[in-house]
N, C-alpha and C positions, 0 to 999 in steps of 0.2 A: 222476584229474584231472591236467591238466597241470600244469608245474611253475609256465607263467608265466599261467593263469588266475587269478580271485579265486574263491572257494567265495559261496555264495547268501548264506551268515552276513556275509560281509564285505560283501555286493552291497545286504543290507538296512540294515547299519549304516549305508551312506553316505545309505539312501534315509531312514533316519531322525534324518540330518543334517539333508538336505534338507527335511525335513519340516520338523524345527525351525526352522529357519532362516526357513522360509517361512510357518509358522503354520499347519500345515496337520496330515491325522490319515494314519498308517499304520493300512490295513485288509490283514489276511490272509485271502484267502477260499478254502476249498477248494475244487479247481478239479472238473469232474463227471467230468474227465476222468481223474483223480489229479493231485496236486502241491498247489500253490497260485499262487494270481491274485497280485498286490502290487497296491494301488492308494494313489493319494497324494489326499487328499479336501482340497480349501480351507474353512478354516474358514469357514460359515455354508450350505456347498451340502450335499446329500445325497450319498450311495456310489451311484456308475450303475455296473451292472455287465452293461450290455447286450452281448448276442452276435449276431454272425450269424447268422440261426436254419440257413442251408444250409453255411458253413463252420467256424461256431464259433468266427471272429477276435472278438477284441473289439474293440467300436465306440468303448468309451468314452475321452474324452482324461485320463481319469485314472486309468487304466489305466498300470501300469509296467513288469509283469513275470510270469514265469513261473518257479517253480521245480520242479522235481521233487521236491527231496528240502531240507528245511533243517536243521541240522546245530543244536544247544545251544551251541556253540563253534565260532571259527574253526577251520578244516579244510586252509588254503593252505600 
């Protein structure tokens, strides 16, 4: 990793700033492909975790992110 990236551990902490801050739920979902999905859910909606069925992007607008690998501890 580079020196001046952030590692996935620090990338979710901020997302579960955000979350807080906004009322909203961190979902980790494994992804089919390996890794994991990040999604940021607003309090009172459902987790949409629709895909492209021909690319496999995700459609959903609460959809955040993609990880490969997430670490128990910062890693930067």
């Amino acid at each position: 990793m580079s020196e001046l990236t952030r590692c996935n551990y620090c990338h979710l902490q901020d997302y579960k700033r955000e979350a807080k801050e906004k009322k909203m739920t961190v979902h980790l979902i494994n992804s089919k492909d390996g890794g994991m999905d990040v999604y940021l859910v607003p309090k009172g909606e459902k987790l949409d975790t629709r895909q492209d069925s021909k690319t496999g992007n995700n459609l959903s607008k609460q959809w955040r992110s993609w990880f490969m690998a997430l670490s128990d501890s910062c890693c930067c």
